[in-house]
N, CA, C, O and CB atoms as a CASP TS submission, in Angstrom:
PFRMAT TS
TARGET T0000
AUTHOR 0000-0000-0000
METHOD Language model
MODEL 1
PARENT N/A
ATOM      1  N   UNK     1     205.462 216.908 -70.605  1.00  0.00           N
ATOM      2  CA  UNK     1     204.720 215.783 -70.053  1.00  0.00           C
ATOM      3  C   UNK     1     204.660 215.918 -68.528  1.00  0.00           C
ATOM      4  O   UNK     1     205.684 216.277 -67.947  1.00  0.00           O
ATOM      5  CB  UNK     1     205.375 214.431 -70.466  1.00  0.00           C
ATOM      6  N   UNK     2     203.453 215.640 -67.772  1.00  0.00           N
ATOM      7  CA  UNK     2     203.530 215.929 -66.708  1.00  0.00           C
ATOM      8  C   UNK     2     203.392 214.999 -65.732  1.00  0.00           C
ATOM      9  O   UNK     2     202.520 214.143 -65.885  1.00  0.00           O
ATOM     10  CB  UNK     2     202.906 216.726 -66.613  1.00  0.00           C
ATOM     11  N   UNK     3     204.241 214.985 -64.518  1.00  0.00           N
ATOM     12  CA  UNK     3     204.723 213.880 -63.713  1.00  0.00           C
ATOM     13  C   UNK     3     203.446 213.244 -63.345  1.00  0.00           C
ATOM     14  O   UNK     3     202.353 213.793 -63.211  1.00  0.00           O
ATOM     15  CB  UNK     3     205.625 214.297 -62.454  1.00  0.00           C
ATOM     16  N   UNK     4     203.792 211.847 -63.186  1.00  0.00           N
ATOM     17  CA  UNK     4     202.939 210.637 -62.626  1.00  0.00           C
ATOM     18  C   UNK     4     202.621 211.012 -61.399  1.00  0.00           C
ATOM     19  O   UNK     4     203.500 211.679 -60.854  1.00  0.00           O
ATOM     20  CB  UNK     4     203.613 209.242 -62.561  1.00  0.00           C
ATOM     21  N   UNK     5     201.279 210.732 -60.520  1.00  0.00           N
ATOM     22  CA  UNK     5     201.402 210.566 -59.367  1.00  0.00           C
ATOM     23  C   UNK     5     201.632 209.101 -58.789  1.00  0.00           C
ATOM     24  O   UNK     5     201.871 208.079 -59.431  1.00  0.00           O
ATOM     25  CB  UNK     5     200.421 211.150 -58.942  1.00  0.00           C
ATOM     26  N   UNK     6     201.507 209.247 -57.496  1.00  0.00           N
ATOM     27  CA  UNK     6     202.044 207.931 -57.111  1.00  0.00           C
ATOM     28  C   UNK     6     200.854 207.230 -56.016  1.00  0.00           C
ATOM     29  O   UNK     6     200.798 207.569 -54.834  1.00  0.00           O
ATOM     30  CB  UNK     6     203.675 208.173 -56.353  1.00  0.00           C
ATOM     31  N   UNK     7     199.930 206.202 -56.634  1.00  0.00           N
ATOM     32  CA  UNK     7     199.491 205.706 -55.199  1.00  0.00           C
ATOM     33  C   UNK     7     199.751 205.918 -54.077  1.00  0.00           C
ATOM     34  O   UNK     7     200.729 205.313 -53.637  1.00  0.00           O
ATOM     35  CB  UNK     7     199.602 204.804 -55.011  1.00  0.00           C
ATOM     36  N   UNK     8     199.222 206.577 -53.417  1.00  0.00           N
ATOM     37  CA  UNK     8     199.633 206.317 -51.858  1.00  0.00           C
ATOM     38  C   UNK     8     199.876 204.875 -51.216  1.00  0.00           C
ATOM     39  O   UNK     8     200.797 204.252 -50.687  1.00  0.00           O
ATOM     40  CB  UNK     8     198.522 206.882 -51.011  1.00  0.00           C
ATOM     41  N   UNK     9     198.441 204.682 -51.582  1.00  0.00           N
ATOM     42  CA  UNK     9     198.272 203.178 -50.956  1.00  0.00           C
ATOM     43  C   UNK     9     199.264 202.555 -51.090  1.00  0.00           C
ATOM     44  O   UNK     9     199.977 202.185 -50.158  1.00  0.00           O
ATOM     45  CB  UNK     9     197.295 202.312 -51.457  1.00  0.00           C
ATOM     46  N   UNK    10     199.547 202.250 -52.794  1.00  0.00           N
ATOM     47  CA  UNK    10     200.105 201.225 -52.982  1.00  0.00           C
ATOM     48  C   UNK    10     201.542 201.292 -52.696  1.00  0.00           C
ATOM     49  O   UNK    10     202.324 200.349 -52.808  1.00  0.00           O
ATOM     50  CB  UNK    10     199.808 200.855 -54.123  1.00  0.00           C
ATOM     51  N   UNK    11     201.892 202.754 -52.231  1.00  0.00           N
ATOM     52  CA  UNK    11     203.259 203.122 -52.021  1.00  0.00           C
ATOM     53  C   UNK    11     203.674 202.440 -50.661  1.00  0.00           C
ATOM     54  O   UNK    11     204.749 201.889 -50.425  1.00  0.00           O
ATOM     55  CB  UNK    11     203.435 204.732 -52.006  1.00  0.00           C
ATOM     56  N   UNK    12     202.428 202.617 -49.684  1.00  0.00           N
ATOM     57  CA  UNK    12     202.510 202.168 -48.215  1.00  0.00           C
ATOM     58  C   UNK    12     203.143 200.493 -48.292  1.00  0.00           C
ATOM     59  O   UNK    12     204.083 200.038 -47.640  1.00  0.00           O
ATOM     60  CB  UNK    12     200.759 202.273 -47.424  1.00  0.00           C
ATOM     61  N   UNK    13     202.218 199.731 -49.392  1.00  0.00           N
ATOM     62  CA  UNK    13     202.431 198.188 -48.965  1.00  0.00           C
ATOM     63  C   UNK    13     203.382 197.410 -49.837  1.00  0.00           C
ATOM     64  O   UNK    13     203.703 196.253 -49.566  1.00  0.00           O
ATOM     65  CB  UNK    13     201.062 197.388 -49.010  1.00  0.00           C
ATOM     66  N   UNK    14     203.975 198.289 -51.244  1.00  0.00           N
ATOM     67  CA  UNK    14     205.134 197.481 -51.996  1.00  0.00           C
ATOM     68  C   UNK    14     206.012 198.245 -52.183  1.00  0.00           C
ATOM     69  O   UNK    14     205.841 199.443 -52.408  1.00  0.00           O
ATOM     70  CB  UNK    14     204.894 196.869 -53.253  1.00  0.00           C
ATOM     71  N   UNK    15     207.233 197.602 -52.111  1.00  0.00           N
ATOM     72  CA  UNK    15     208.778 198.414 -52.312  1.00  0.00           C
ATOM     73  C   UNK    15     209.037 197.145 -53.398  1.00  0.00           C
ATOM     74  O   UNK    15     208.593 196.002 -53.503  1.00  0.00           O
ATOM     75  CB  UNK    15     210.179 198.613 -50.575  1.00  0.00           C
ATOM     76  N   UNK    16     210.367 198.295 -54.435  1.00  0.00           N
ATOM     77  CA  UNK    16     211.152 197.382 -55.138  1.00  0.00           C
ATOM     78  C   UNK    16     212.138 197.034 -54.879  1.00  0.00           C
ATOM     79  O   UNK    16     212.883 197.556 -54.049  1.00  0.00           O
ATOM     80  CB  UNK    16     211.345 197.573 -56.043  1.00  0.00           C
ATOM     81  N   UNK    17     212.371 196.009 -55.580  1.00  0.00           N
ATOM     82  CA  UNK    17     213.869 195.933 -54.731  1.00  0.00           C
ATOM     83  C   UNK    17     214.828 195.802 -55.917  1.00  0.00           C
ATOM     84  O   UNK    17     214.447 195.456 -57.035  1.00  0.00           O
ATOM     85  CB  UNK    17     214.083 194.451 -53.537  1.00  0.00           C
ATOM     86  N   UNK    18     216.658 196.231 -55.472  1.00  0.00           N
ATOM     87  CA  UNK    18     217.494 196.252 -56.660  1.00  0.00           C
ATOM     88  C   UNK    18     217.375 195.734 -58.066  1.00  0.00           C
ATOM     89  O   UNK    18     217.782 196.162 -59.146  1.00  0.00           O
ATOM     90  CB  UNK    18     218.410 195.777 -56.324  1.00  0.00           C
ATOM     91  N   UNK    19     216.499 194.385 -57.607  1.00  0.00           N
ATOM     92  CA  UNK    19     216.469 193.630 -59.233  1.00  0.00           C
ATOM     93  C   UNK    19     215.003 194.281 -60.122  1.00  0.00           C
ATOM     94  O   UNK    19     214.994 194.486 -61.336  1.00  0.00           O
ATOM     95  CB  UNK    19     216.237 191.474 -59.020  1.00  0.00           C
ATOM     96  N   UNK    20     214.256 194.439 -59.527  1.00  0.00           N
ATOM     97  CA  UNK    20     212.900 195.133 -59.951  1.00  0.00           C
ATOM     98  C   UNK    20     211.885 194.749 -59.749  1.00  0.00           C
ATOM     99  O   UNK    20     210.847 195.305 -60.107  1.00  0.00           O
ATOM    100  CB  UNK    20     212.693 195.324 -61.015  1.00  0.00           C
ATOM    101  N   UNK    21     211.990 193.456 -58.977  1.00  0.00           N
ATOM    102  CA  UNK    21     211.222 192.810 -58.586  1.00  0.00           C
ATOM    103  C   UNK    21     210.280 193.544 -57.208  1.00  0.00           C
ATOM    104  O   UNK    21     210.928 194.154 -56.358  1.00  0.00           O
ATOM    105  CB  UNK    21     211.980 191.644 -58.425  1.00  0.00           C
ATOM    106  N   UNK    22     208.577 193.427 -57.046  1.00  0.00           N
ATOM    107  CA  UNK    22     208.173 194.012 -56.344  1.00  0.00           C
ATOM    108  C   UNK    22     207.695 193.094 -54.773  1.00  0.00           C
ATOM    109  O   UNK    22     206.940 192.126 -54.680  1.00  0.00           O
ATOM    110  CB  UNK    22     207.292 194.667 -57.173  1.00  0.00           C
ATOM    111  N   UNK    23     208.336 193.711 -53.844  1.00  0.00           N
ATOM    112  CA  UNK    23     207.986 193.148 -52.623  1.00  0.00           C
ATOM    113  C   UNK    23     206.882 193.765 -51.801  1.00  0.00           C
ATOM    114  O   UNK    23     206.499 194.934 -51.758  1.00  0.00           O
ATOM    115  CB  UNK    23     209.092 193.113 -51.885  1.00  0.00           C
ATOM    116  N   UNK    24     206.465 192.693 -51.160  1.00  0.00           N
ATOM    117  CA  UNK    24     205.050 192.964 -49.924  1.00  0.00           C
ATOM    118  C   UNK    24     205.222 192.010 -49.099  1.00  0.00           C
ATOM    119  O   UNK    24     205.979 191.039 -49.064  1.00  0.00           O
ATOM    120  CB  UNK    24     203.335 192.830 -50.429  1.00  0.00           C
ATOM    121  N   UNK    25     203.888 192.680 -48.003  1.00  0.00           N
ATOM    122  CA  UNK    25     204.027 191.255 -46.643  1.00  0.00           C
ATOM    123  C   UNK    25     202.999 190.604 -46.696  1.00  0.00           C
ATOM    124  O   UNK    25     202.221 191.255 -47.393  1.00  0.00           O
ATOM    125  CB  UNK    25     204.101 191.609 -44.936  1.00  0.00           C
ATOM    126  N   UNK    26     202.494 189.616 -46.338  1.00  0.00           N
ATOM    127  CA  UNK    26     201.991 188.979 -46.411  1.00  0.00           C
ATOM    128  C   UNK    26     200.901 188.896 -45.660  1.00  0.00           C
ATOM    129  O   UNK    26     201.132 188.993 -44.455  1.00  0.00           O
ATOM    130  CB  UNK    26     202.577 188.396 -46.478  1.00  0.00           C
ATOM    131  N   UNK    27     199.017 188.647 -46.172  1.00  0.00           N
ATOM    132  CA  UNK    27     197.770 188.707 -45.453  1.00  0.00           C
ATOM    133  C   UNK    27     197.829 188.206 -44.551  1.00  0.00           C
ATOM    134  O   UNK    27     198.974 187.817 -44.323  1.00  0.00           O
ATOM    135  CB  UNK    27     196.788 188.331 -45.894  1.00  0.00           C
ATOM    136  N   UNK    28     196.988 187.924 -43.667  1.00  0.00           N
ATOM    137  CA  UNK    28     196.496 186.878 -42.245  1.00  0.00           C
ATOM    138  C   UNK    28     196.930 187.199 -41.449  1.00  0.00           C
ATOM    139  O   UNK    28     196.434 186.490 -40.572  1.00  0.00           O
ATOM    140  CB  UNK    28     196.732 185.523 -42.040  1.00  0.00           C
ATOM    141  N   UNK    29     197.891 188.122 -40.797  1.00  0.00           N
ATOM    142  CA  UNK    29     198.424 188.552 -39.942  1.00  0.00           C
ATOM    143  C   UNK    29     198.077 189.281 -38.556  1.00  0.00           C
ATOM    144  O   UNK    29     198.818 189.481 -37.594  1.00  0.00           O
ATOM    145  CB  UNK    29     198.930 189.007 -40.519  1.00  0.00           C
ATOM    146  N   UNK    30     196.935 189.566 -38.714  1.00  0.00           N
ATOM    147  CA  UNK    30     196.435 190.961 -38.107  1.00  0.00           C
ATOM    148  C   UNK    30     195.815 190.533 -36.591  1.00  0.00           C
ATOM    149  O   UNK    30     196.029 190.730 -35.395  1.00  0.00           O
ATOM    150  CB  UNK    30     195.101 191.763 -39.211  1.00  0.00           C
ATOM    151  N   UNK    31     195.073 189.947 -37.317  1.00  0.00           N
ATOM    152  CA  UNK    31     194.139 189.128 -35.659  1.00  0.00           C
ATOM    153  C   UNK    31     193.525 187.307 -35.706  1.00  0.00           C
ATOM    154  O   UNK    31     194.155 186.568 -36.463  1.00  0.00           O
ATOM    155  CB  UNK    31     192.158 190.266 -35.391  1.00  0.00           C
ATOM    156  N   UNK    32     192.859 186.957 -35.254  1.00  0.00           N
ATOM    157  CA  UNK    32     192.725 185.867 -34.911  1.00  0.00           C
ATOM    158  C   UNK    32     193.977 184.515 -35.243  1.00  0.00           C
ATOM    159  O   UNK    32     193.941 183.513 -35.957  1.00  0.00           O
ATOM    160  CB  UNK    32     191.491 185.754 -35.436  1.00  0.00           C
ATOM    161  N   UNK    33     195.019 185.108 -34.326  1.00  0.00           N
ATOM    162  CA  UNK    33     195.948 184.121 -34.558  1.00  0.00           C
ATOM    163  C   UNK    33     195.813 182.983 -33.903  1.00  0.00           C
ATOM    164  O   UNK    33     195.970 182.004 -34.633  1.00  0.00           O
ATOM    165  CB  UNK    33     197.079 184.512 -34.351  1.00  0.00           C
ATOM    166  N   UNK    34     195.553 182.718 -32.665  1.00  0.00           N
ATOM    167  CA  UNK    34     195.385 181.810 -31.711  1.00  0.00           C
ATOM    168  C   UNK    34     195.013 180.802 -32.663  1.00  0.00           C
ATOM    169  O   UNK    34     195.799 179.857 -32.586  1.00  0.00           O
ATOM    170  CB  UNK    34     194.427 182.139 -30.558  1.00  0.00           C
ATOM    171  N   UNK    35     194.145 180.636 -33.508  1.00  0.00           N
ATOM    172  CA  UNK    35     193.919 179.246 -34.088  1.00  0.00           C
ATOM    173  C   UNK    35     194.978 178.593 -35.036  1.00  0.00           C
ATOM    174  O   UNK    35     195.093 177.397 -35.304  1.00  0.00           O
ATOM    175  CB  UNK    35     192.670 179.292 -34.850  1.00  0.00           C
ATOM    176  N   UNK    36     195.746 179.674 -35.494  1.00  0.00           N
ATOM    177  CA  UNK    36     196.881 179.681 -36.568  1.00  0.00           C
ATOM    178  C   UNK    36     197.809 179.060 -36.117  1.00  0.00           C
ATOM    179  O   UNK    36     198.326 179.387 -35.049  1.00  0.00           O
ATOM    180  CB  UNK    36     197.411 180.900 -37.006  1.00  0.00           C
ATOM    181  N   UNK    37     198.368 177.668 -37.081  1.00  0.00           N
ATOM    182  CA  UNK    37     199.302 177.152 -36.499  1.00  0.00           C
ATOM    183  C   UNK    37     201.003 178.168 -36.225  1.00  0.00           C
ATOM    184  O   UNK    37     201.036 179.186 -36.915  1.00  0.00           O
ATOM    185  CB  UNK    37     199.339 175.883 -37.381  1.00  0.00           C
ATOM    186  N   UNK    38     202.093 177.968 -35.457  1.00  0.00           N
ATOM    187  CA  UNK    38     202.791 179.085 -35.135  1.00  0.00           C
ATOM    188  C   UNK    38     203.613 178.279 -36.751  1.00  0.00           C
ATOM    189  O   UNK    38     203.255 178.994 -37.687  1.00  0.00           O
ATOM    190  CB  UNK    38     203.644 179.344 -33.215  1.00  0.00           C
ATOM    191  N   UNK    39     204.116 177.633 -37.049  1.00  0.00           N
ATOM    192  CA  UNK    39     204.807 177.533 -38.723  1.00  0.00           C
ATOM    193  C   UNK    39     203.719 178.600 -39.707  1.00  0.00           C
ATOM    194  O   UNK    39     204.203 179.582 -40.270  1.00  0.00           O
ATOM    195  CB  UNK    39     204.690 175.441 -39.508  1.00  0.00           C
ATOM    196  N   UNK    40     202.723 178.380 -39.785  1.00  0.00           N
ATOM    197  CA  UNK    40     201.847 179.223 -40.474  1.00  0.00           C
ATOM    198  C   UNK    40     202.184 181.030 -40.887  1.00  0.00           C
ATOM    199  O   UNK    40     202.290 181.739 -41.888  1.00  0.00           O
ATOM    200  CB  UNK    40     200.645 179.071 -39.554  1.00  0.00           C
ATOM    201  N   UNK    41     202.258 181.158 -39.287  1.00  0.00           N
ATOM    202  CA  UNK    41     202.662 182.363 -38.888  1.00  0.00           C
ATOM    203  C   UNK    41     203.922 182.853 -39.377  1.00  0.00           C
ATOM    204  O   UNK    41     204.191 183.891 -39.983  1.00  0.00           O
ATOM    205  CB  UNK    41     202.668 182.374 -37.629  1.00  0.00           C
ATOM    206  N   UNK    42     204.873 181.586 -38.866  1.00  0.00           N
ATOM    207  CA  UNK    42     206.248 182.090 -39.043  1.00  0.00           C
ATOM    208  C   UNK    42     206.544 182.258 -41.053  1.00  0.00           C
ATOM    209  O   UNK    42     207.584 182.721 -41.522  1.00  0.00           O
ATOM    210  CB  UNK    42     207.442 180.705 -38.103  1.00  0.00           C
ATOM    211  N   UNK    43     205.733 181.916 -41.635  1.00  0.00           N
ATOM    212  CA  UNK    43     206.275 181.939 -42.927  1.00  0.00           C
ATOM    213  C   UNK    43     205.215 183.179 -43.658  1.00  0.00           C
ATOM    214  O   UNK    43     205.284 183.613 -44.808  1.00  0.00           O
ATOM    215  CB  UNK    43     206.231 180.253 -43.671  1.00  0.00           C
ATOM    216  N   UNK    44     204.297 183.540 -42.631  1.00  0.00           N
ATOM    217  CA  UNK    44     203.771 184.596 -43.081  1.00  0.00           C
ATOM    218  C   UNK    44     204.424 185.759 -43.163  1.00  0.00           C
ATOM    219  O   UNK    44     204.202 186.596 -44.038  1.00  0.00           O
ATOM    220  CB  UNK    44     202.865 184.763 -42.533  1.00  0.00           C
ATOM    221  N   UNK    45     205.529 185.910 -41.970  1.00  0.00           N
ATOM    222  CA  UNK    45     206.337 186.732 -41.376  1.00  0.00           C
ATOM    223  C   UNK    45     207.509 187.248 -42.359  1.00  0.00           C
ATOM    224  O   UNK    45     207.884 188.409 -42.525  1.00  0.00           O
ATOM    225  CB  UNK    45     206.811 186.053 -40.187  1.00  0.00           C
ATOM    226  N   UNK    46     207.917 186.231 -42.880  1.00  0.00           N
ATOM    227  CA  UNK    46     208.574 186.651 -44.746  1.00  0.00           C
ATOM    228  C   UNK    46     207.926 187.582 -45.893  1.00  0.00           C
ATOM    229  O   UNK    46     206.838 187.368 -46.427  1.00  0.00           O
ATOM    230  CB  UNK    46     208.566 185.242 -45.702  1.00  0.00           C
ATOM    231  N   UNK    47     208.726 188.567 -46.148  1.00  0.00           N
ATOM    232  CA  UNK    47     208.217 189.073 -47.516  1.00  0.00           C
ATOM    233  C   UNK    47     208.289 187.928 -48.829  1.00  0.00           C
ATOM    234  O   UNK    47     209.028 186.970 -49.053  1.00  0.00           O
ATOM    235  CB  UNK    47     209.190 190.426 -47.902  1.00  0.00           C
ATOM    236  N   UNK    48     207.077 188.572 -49.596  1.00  0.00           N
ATOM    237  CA  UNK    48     206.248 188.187 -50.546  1.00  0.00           C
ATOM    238  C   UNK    48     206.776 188.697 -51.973  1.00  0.00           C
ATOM    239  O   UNK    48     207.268 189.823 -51.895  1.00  0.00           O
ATOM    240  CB  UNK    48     204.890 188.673 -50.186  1.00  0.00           C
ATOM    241  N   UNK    49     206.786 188.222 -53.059  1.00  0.00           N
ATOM    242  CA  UNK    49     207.028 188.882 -54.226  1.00  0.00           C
ATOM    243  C   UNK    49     205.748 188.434 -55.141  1.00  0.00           C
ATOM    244  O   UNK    49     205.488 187.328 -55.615  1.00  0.00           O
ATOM    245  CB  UNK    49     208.513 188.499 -54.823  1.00  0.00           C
ATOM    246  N   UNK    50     205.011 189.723 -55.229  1.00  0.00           N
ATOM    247  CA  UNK    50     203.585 189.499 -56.197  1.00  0.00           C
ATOM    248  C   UNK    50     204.076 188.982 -57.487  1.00  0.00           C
ATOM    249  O   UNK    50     205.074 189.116 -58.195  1.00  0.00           O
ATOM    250  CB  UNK    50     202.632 191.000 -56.542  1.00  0.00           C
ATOM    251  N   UNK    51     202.916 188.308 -57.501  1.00  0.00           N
ATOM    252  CA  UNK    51     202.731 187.555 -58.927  1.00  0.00           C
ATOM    253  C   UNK    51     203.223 188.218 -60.087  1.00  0.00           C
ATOM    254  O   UNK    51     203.032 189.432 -60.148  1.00  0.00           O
ATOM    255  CB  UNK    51     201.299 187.303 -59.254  1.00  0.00           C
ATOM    256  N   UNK    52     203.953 187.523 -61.226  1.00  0.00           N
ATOM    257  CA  UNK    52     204.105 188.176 -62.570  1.00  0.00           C
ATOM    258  C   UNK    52     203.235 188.918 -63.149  1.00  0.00           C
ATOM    259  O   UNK    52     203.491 190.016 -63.642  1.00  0.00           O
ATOM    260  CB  UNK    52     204.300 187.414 -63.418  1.00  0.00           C
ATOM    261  N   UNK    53     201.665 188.143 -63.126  1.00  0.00           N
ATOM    262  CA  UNK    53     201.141 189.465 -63.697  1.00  0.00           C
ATOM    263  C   UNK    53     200.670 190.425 -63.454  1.00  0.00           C
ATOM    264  O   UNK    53     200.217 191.358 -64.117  1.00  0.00           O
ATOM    265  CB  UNK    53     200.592 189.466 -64.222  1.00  0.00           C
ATOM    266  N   UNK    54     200.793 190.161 -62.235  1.00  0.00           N
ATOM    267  CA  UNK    54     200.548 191.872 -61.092  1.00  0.00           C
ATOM    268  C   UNK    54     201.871 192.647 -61.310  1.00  0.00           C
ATOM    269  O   UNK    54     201.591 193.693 -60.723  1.00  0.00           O
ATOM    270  CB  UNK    54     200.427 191.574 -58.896  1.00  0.00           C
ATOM    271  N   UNK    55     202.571 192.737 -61.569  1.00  0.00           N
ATOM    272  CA  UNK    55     204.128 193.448 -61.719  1.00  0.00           C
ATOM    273  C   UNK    55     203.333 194.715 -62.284  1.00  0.00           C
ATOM    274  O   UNK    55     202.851 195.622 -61.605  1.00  0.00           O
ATOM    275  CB  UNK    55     205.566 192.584 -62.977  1.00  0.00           C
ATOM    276  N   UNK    56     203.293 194.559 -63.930  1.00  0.00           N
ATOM    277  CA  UNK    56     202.666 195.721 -64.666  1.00  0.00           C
ATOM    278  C   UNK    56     201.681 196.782 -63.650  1.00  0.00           C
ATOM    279  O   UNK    56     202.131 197.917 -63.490  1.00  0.00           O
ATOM    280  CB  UNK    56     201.700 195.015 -65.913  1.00  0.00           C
ATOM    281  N   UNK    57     200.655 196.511 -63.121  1.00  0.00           N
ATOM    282  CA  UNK    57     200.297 197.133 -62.572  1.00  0.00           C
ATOM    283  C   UNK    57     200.411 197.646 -61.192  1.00  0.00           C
ATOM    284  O   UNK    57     199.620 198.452 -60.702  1.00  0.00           O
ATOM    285  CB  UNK    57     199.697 196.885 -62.858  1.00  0.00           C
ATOM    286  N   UNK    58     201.271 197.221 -60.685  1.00  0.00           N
ATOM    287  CA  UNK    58     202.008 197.807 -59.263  1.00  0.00           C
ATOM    288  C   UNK    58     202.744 199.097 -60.150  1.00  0.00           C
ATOM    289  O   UNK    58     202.445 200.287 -60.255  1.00  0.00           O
ATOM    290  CB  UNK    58     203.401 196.451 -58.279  1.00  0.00           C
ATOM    291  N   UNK    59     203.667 198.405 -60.634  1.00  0.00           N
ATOM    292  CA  UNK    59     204.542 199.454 -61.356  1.00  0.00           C
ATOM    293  C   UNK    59     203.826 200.670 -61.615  1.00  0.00           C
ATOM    294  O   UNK    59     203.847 201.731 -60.992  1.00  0.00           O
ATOM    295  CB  UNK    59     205.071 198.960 -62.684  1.00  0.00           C
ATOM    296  N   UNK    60     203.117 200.295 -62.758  1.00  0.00           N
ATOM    297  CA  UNK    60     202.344 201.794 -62.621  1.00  0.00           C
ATOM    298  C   UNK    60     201.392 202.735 -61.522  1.00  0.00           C
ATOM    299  O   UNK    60     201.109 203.909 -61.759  1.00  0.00           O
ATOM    300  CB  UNK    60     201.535 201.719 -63.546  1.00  0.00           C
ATOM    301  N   UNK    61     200.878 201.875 -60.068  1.00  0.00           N
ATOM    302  CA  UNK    61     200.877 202.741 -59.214  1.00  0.00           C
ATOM    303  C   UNK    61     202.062 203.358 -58.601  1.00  0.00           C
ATOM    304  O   UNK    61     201.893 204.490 -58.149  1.00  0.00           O
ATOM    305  CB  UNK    61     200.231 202.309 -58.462  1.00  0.00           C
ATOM    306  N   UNK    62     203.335 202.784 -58.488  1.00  0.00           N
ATOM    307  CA  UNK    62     204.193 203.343 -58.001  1.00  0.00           C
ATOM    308  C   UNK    62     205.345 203.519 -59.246  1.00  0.00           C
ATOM    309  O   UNK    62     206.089 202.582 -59.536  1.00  0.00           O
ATOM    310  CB  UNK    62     204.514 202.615 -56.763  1.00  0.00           C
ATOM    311  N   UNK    63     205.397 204.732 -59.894  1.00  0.00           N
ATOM    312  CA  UNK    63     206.132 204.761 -60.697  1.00  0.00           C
ATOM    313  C   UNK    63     207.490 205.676 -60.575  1.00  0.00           C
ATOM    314  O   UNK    63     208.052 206.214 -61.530  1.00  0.00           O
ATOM    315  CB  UNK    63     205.385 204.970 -61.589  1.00  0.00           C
ATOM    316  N   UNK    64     207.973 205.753 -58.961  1.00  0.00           N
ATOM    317  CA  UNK    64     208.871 206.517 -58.715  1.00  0.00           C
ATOM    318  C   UNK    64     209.910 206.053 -57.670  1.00  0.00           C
ATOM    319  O   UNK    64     211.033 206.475 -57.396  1.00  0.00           O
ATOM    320  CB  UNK    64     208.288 207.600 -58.435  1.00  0.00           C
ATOM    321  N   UNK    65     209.111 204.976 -57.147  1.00  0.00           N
ATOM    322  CA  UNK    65     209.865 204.308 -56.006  1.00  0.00           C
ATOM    323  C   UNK    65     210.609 203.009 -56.230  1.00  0.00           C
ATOM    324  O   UNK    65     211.215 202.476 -55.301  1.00  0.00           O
ATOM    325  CB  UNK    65     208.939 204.037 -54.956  1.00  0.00           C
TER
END
């Protein structure tokens, strides 16, 4: 059987973590902050754990990490 590859992409923006659960950061970040309230910001600034039924398919882009 021959090895999986691995998203790149998706390798760049989610890690797992010990429990198996998959982490990311969070959108809005990038530019037009000035209008953004700074609480807004600050809780953007926390990692994210995608939705349950996105799990399955993260997993299988990254099936090594």
């Amino acid at each position: 059987m021959p090895k999986i590859k691995t998203n790149r992409g998706a390798a760049k923006r989610f890690k797992r973590t010990a429990s198996g659960a998959i982490k990311c950061y969070a959108s809005h970040r990038r530019h037009i902050l000035t209008k953004k309230s700074t609480k807004r910001k600050r809780q953007l600034r926390s990692p994210q754990y995608i939705h349950p039924s996105d799990v399955r398919s993260a997993l299988r882009m990254i099936p090594y990490c």
